[in-house]
Jmol script that loads the backbone (N, CA, C; Angstrom):
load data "model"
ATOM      1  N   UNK A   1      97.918  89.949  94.362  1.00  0.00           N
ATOM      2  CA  UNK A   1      97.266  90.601  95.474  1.00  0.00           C
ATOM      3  C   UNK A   1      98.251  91.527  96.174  1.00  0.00           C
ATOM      4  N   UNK A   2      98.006  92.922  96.789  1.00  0.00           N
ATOM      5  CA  UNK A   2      98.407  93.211  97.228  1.00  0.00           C
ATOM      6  C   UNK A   2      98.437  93.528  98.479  1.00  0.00           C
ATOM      7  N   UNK A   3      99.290  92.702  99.289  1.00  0.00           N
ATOM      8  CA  UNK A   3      99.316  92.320 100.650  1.00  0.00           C
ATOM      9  C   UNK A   3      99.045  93.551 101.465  1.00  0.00           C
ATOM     10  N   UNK A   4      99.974  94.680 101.052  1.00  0.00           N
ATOM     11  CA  UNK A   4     100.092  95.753 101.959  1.00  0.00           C
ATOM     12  C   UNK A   4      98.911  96.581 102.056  1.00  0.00           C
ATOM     13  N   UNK A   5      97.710  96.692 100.814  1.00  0.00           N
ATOM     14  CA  UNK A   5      97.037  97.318 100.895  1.00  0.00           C
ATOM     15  C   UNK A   5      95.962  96.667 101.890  1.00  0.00           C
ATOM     16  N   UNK A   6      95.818  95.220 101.714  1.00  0.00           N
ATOM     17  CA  UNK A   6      94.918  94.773 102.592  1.00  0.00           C
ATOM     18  C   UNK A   6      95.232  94.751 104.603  1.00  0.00           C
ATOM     19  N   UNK A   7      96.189  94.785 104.333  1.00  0.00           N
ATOM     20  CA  UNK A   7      97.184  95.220 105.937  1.00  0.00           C
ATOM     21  C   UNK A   7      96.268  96.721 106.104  1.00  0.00           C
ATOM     22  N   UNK A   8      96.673  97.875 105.052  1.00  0.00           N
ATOM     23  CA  UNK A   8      96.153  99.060 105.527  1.00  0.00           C
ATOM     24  C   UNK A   8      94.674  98.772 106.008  1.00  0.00           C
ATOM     25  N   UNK A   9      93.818  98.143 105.351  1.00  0.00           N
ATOM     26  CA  UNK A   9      92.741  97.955 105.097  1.00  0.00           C
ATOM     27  C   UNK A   9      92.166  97.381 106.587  1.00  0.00           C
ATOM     28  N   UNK A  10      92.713  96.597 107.179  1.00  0.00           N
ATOM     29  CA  UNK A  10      92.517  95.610 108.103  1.00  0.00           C
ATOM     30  C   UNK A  10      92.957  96.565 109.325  1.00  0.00           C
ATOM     31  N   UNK A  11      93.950  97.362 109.368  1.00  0.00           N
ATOM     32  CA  UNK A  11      94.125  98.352 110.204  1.00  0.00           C
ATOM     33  C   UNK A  11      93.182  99.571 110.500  1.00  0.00           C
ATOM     34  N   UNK A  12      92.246  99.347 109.795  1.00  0.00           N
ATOM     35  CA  UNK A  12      91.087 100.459 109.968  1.00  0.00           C
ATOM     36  C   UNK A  12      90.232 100.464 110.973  1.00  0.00           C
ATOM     37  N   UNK A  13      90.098  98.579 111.340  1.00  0.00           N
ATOM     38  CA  UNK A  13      88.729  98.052 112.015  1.00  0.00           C
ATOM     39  C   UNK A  13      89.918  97.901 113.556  1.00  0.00           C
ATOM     40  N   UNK A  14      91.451  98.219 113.663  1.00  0.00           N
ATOM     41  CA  UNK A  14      91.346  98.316 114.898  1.00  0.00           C
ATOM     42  C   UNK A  14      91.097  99.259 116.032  1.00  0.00           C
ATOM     43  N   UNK A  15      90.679  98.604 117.177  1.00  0.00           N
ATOM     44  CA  UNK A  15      89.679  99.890 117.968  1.00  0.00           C
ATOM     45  C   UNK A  15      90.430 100.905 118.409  1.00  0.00           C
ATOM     46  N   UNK A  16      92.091 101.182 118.583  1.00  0.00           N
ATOM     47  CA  UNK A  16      92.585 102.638 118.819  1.00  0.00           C
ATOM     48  C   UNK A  16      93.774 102.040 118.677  1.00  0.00           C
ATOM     49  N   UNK A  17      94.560 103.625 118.180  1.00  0.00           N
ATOM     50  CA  UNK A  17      95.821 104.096 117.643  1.00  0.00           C
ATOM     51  C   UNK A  17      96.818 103.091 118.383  1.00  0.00           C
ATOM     52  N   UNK A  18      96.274 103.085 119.769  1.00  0.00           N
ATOM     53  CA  UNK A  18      97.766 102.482 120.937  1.00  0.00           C
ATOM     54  C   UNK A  18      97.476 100.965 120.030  1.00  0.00           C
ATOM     55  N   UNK A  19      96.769 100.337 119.659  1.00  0.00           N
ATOM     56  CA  UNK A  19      96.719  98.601 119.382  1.00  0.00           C
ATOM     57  C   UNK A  19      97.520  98.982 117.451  1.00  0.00           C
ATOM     58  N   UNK A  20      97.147  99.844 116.769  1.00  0.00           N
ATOM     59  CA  UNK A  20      97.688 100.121 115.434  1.00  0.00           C
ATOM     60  C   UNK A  20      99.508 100.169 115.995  1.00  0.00           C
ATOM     61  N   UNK A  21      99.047 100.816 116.726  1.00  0.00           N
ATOM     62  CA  UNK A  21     101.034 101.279 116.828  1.00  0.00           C
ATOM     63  C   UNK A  21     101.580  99.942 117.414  1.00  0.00           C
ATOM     64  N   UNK A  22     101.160  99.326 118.091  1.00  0.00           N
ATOM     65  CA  UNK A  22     101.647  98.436 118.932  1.00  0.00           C
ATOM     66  C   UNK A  22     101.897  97.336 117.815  1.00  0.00           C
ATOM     67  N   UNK A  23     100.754  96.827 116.824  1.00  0.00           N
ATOM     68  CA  UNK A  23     100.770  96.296 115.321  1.00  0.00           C
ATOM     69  C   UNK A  23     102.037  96.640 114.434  1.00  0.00           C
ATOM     70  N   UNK A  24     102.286  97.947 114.435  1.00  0.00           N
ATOM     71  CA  UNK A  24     102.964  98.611 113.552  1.00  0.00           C
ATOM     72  C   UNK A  24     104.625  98.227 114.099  1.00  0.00           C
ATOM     73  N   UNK A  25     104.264  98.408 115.942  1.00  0.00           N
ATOM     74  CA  UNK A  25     105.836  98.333 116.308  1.00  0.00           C
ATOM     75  C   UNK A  25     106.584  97.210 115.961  1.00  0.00           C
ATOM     76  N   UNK A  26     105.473  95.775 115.878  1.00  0.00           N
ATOM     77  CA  UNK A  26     106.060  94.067 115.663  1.00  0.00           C
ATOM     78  C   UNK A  26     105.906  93.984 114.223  1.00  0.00           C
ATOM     79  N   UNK A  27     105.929  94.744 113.208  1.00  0.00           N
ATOM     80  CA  UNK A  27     105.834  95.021 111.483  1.00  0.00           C
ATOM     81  C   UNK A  27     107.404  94.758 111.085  1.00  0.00           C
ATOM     82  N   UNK A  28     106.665  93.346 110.738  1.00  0.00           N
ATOM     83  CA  UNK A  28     108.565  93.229 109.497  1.00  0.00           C
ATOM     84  C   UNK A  28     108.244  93.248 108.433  1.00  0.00           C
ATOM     85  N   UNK A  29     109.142  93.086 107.218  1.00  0.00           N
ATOM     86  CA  UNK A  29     108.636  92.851 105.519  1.00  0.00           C
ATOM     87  C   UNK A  29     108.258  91.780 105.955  1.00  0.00           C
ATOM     88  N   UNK A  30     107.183  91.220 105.054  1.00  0.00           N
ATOM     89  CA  UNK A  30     106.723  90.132 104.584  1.00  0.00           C
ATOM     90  C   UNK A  30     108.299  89.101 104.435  1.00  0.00           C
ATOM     91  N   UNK A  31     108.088  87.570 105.158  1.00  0.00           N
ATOM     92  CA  UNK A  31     109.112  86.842 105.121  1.00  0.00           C
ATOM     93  C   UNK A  31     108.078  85.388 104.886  1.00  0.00           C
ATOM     94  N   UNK A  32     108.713  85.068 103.134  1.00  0.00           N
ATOM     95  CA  UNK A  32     108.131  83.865 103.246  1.00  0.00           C
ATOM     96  C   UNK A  32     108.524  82.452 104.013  1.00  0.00           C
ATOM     97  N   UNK A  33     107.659  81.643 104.277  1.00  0.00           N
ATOM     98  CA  UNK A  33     107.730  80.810 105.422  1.00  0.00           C
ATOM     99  C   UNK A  33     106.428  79.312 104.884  1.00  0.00           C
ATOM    100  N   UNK A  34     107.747  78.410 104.553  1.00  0.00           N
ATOM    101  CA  UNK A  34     106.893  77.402 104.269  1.00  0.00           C
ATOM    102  C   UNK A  34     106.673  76.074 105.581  1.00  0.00           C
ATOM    103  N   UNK A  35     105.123  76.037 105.508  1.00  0.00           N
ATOM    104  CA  UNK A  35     104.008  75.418 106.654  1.00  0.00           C
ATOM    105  C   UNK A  35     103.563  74.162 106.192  1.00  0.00           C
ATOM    106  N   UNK A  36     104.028  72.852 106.596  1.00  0.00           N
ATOM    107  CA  UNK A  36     103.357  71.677 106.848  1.00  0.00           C
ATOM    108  C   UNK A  36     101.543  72.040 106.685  1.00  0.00           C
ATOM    109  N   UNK A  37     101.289  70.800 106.181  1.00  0.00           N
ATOM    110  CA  UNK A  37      99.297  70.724 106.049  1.00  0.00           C
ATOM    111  C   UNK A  37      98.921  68.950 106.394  1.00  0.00           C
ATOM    112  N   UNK A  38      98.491  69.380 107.202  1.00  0.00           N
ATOM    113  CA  UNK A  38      98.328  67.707 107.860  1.00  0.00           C
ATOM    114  C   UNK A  38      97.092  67.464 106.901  1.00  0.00           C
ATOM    115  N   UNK A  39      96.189  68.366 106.411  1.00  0.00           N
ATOM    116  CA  UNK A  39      94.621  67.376 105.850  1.00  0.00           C
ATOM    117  C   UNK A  39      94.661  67.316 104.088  1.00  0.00           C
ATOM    118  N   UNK A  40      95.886  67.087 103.545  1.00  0.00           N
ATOM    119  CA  UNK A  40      95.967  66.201 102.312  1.00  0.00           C
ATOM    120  C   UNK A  40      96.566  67.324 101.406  1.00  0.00           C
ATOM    121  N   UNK A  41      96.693  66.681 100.122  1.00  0.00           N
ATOM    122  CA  UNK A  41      97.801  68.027  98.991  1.00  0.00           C
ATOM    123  C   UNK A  41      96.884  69.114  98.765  1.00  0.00           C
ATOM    124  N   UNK A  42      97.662  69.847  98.616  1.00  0.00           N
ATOM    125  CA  UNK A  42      99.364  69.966  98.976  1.00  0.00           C
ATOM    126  C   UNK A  42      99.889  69.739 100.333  1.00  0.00           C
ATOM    127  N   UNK A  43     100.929  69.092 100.430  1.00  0.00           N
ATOM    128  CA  UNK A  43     101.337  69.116 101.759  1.00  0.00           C
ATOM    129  C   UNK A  43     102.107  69.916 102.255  1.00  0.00           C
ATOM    130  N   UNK A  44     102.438  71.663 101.528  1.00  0.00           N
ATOM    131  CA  UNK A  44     103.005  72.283 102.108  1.00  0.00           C
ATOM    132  C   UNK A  44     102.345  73.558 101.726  1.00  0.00           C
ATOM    133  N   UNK A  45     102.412  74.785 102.644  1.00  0.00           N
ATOM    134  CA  UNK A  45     102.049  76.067 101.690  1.00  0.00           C
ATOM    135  C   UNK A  45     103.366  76.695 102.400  1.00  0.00           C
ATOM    136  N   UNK A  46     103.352  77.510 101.140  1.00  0.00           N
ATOM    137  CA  UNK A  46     103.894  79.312 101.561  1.00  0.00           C
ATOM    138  C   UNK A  46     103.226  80.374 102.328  1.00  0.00           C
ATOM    139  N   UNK A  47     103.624  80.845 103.174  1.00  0.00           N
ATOM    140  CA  UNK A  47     102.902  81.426 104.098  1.00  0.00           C
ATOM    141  C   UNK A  47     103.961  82.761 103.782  1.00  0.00           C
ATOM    142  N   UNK A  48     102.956  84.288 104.774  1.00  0.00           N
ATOM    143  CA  UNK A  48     104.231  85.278 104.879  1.00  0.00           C
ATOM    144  C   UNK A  48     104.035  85.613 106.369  1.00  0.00           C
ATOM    145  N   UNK A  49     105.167  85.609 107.218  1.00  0.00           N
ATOM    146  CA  UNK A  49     105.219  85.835 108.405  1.00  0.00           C
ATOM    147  C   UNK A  49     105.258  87.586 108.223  1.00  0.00           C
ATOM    148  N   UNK A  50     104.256  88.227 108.586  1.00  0.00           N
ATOM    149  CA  UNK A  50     104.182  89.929 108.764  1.00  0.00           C
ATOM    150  C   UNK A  50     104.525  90.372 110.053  1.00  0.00           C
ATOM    151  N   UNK A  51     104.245  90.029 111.050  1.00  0.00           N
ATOM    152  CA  UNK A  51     104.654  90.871 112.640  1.00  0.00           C
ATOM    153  C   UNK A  51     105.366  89.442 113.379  1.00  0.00           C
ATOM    154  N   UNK A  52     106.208  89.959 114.831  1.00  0.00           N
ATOM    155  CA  UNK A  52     106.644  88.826 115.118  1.00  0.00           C
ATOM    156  C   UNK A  52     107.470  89.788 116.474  1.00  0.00           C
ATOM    157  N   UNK A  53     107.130  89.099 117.596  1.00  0.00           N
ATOM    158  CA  UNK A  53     107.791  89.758 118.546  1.00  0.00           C
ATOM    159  C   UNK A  53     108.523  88.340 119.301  1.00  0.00           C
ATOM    160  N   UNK A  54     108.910  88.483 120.757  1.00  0.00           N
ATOM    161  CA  UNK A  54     110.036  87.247 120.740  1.00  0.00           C
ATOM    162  C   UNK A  54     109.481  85.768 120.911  1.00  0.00           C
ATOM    163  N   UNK A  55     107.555  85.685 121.374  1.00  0.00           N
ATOM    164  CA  UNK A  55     106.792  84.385 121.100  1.00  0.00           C
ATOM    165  C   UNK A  55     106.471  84.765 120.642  1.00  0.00           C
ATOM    166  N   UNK A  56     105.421  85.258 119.945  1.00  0.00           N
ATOM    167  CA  UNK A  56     104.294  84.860 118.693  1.00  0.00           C
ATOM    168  C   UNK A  56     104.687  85.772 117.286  1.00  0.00           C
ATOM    169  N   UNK A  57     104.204  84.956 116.611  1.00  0.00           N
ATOM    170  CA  UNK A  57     104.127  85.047 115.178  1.00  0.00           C
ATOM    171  C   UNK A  57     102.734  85.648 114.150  1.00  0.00           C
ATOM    172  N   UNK A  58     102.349  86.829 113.822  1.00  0.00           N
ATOM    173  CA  UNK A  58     101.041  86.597 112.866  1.00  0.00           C
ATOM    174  C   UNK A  58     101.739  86.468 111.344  1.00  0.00           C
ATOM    175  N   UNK A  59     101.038  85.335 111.211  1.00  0.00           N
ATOM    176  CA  UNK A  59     100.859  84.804 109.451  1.00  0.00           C
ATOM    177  C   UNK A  59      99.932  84.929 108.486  1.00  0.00           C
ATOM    178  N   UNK A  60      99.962  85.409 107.352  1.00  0.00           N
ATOM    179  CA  UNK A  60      99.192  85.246 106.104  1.00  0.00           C
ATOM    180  C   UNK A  60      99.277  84.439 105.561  1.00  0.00           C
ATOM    181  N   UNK A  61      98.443  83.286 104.869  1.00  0.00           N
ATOM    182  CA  UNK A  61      98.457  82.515 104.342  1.00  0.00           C
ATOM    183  C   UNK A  61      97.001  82.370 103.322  1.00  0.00           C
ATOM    184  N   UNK A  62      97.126  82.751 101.827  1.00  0.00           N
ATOM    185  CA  UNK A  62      96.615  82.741 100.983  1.00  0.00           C
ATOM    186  C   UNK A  62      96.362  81.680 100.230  1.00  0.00           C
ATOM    187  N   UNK A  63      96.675  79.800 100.921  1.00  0.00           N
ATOM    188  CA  UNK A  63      95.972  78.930 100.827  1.00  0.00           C
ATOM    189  C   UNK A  63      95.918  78.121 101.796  1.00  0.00           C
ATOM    190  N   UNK A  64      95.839  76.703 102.495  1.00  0.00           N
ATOM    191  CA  UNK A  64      95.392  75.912 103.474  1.00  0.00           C
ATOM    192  C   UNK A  64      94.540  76.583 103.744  1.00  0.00           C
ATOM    193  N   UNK A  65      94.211  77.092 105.043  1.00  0.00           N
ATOM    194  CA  UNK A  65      92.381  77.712 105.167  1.00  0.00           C
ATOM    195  C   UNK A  65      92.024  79.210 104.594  1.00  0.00           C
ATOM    196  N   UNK A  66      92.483  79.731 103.803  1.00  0.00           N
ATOM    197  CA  UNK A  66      92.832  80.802 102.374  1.00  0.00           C
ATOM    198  C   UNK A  66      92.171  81.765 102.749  1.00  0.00           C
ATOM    199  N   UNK A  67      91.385  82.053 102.143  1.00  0.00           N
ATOM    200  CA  UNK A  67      91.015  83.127 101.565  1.00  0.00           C
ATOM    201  C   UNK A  67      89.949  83.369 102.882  1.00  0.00           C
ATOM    202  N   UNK A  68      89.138  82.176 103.299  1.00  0.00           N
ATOM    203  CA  UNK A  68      87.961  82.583 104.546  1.00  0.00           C
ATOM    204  C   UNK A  68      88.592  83.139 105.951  1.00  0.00           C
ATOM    205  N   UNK A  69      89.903  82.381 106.047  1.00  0.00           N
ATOM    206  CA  UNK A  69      90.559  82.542 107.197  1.00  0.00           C
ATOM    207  C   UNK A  69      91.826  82.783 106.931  1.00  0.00           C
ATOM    208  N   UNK A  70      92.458  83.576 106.491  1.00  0.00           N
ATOM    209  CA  UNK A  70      94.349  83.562 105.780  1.00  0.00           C
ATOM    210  C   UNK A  70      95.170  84.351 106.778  1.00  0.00           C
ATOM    211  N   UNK A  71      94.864  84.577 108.388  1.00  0.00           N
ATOM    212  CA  UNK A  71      95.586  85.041 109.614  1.00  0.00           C
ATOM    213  C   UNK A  71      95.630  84.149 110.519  1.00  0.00           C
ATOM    214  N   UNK A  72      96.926  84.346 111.334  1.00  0.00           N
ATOM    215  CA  UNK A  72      97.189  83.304 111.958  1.00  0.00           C
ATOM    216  C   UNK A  72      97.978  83.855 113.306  1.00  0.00           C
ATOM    217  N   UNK A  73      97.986  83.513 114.412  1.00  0.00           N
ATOM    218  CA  UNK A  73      98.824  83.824 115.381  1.00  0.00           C
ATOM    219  C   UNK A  73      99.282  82.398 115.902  1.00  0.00           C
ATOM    220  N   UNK A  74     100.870  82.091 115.496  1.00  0.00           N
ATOM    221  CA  UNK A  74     101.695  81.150 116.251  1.00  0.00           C
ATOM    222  C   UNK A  74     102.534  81.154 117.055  1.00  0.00           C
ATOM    223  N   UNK A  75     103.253  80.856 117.261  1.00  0.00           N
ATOM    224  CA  UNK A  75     104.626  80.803 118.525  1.00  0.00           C
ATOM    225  C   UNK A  75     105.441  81.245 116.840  1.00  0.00           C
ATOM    226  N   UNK A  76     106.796  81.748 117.180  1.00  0.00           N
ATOM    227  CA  UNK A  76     107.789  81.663 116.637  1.00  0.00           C
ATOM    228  C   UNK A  76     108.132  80.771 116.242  1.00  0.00           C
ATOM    229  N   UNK A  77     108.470  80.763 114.786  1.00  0.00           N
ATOM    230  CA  UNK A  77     109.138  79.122 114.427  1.00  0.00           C
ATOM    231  C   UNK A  77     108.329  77.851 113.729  1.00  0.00           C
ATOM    232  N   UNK A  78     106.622  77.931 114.292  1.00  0.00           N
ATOM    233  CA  UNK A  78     105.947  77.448 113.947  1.00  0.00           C
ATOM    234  C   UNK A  78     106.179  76.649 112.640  1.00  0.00           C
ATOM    235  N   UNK A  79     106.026  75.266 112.167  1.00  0.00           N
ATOM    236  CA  UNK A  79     105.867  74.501 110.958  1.00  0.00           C
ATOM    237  C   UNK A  79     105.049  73.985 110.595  1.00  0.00           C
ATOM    238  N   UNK A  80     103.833  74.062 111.382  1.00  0.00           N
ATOM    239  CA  UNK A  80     102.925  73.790 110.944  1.00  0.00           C
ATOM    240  C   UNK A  80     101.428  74.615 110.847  1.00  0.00           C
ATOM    241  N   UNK A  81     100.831  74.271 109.721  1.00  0.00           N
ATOM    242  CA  UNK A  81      99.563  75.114 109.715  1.00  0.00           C
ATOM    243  C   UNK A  81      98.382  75.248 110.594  1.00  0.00           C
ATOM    244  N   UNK A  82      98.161  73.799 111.241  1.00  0.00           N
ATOM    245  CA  UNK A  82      97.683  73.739 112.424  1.00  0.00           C
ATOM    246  C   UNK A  82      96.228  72.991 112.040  1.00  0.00           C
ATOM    247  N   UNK A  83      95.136  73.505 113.354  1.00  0.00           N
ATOM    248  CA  UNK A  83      93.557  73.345 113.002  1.00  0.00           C
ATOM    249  C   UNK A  83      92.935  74.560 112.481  1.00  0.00           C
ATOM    250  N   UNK A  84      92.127  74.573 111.770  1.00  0.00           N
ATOM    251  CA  UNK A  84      91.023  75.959 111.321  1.00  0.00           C
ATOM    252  C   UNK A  84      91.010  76.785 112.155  1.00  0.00           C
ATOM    253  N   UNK A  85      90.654  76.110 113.825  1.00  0.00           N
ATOM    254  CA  UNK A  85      90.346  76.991 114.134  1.00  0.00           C
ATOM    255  C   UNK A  85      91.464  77.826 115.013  1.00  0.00           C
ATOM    256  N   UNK A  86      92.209  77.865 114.808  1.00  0.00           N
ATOM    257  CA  UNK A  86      93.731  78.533 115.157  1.00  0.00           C
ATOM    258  C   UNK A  86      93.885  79.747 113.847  1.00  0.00           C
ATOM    259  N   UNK A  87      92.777  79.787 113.063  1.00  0.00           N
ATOM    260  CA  UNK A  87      93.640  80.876 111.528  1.00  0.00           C
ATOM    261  C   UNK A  87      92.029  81.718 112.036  1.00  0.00           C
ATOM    262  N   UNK A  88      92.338  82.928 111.679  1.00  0.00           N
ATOM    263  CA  UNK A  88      91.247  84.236 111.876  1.00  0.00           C
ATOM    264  C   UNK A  88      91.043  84.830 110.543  1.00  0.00           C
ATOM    265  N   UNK A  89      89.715  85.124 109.981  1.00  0.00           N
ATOM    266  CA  UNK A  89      88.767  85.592 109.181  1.00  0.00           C
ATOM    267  C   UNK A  89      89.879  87.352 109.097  1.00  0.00           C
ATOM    268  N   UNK A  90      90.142  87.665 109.957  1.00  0.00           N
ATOM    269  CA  UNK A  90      90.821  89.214 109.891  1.00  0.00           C
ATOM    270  C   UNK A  90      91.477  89.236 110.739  1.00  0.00           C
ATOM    271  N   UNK A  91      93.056  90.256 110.545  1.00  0.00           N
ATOM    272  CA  UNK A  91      93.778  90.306 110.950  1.00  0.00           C
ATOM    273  C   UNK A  91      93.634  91.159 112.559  1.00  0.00           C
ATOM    274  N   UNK A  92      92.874  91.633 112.894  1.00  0.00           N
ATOM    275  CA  UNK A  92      92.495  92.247 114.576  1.00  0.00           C
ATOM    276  C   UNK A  92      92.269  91.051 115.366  1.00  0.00           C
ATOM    277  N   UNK A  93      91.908  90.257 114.745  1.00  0.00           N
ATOM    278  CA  UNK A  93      91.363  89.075 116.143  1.00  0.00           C
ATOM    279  C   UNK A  93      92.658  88.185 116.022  1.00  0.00           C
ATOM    280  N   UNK A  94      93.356  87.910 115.071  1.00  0.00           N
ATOM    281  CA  UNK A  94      94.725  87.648 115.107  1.00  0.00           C
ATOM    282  C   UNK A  94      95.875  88.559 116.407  1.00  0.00           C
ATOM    283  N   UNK A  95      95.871  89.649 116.223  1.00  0.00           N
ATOM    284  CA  UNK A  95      96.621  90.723 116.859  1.00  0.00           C
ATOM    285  C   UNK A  95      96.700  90.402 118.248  1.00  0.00           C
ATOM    286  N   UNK A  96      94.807  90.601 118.695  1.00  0.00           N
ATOM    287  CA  UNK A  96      94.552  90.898 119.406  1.00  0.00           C
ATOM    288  C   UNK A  96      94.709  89.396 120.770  1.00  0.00           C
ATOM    289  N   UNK A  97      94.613  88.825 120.096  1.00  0.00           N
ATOM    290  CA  UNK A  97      95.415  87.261 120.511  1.00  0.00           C
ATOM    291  C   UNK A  97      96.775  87.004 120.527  1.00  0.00           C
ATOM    292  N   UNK A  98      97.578  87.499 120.336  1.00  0.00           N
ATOM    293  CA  UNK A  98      99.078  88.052 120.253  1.00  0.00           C
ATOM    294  C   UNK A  98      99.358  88.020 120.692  1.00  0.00           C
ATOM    295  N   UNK A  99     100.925  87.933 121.293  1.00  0.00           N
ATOM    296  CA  UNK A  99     101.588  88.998 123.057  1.00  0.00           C
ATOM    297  C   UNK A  99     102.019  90.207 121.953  1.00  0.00           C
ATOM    298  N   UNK A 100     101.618  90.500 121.003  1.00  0.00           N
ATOM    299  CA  UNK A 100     102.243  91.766 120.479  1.00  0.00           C
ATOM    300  C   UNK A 100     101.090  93.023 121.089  1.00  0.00           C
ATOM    301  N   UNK A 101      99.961  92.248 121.822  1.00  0.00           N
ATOM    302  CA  UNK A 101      99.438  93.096 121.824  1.00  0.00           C
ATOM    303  C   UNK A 101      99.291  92.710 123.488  1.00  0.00           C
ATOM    304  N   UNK A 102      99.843  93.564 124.400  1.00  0.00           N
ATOM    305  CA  UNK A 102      99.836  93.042 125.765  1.00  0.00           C
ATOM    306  C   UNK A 102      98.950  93.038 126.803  1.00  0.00           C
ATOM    307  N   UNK A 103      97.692  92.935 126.250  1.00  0.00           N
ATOM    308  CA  UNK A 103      96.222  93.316 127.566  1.00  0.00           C
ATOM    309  C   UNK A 103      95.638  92.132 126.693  1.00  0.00           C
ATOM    310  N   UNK A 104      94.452  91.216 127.418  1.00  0.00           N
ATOM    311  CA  UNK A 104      93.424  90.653 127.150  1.00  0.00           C
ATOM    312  C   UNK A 104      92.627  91.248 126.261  1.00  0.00           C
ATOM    313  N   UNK A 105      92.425  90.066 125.072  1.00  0.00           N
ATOM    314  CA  UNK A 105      91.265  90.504 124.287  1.00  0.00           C
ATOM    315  C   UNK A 105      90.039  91.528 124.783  1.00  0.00           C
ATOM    316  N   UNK A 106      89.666  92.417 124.073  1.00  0.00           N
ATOM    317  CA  UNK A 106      88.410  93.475 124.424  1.00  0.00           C
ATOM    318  C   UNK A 106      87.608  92.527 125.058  1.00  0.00           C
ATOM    319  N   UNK A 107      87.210  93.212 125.950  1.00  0.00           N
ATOM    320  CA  UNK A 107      85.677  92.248 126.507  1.00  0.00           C
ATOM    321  C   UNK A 107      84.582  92.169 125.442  1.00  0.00           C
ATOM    322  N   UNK A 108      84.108  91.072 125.623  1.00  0.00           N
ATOM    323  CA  UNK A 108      82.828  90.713 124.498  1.00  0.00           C
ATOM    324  C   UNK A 108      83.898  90.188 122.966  1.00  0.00           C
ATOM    325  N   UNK A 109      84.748  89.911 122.898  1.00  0.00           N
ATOM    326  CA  UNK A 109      85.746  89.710 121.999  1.00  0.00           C
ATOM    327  C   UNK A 109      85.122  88.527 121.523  1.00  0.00           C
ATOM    328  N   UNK A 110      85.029  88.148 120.223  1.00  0.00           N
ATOM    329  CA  UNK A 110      84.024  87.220 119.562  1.00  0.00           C
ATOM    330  C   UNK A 110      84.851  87.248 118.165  1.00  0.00           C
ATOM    331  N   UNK A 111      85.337  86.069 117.887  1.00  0.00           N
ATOM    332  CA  UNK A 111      86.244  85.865 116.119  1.00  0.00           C
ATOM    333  C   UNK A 111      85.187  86.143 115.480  1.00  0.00           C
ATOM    334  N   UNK A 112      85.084  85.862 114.554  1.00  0.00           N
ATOM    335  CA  UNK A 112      84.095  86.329 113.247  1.00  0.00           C
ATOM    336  C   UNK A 112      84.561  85.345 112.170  1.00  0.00           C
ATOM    337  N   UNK A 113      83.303  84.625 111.345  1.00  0.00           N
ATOM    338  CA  UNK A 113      83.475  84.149 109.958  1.00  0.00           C
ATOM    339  C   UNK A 113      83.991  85.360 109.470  1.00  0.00           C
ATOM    340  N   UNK A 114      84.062  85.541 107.934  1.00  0.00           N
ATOM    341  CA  UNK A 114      84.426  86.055 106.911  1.00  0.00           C
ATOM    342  C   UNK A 114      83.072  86.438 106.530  1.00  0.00           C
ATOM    343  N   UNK A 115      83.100  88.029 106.530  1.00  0.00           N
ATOM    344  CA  UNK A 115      81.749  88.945 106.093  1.00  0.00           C
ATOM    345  C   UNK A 115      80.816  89.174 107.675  1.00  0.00           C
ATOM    346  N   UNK A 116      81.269  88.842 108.483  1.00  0.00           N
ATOM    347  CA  UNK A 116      79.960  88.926 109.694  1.00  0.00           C
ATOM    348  C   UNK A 116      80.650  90.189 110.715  1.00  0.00           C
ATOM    349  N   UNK A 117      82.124  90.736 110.022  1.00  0.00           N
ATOM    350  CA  UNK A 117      82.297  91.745 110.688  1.00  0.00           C
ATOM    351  C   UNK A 117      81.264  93.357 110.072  1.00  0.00           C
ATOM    352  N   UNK A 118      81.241  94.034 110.825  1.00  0.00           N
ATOM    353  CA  UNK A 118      80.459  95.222 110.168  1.00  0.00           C
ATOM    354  C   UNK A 118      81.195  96.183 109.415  1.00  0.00           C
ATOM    355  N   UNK A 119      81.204  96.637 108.158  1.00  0.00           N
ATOM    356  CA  UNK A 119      81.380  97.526 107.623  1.00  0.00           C
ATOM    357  C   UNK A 119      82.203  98.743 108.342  1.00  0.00           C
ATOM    358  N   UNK A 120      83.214  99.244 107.962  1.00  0.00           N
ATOM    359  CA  UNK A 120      83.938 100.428 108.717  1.00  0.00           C
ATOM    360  C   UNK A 120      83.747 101.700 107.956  1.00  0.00           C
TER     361      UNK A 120
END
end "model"
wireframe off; spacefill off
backbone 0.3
color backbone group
């Protein structure tokens, strides 16, 4: 898979340039980062830590809650994978939950399963 293209991809659906740049400014390489799984084997995944400012962390993680939900916003440092509902369907509602991104979620701000966002 290629990570970076789906990054571009995911950067499309955010709502203006200032939240892309602000994304772009907390952009490291991909750093893998292995995460505790409290609900049975494997008991560990590989994760890639992508942005990271001096608290929070967004993570990819392409198994524990995978493929429906594979974004994550933690504290720095984080070891563990957590509950479901701590991992985001797409990487904007990740962000946007961030301190990388420094204003309150958009009003009307609503996570999304996987597929219930609209088409860009």
């Amino acid at each position: 898979m290629d990570l970076e293209a789906v990054i571009r991809e995911e950067l499309r659906y955010f709502e203006s340039d200032e939240q892309r740049s602000a994304f772009n400014a907390a952009r490291i390489l991909p750093e893998p980062y292995v995460q505790s799984w409290s609900y049975g084997p494997p008991n560990e995944h590989t994760c890639l830590v992508i942005a990271r400012d001096a608290k929070t962390q967004i993570v990819w993680c392409a198994t524990g809650f995978g493929s429906e939900a594979p974004w994550s916003t933690q504290a720095v440092g984080e070891l563990d994978l957590g509950m479901d509902s701590e991992w985001d369907s797409y990487l904007y509602e990740a962000f946007v939950c961030s301190t990388m991104w420094p204003f309150a979620p958009p009003q009307g701000f609503m996570r999304m399963a996987r597929g219930e966002r609209e088409p860009n």
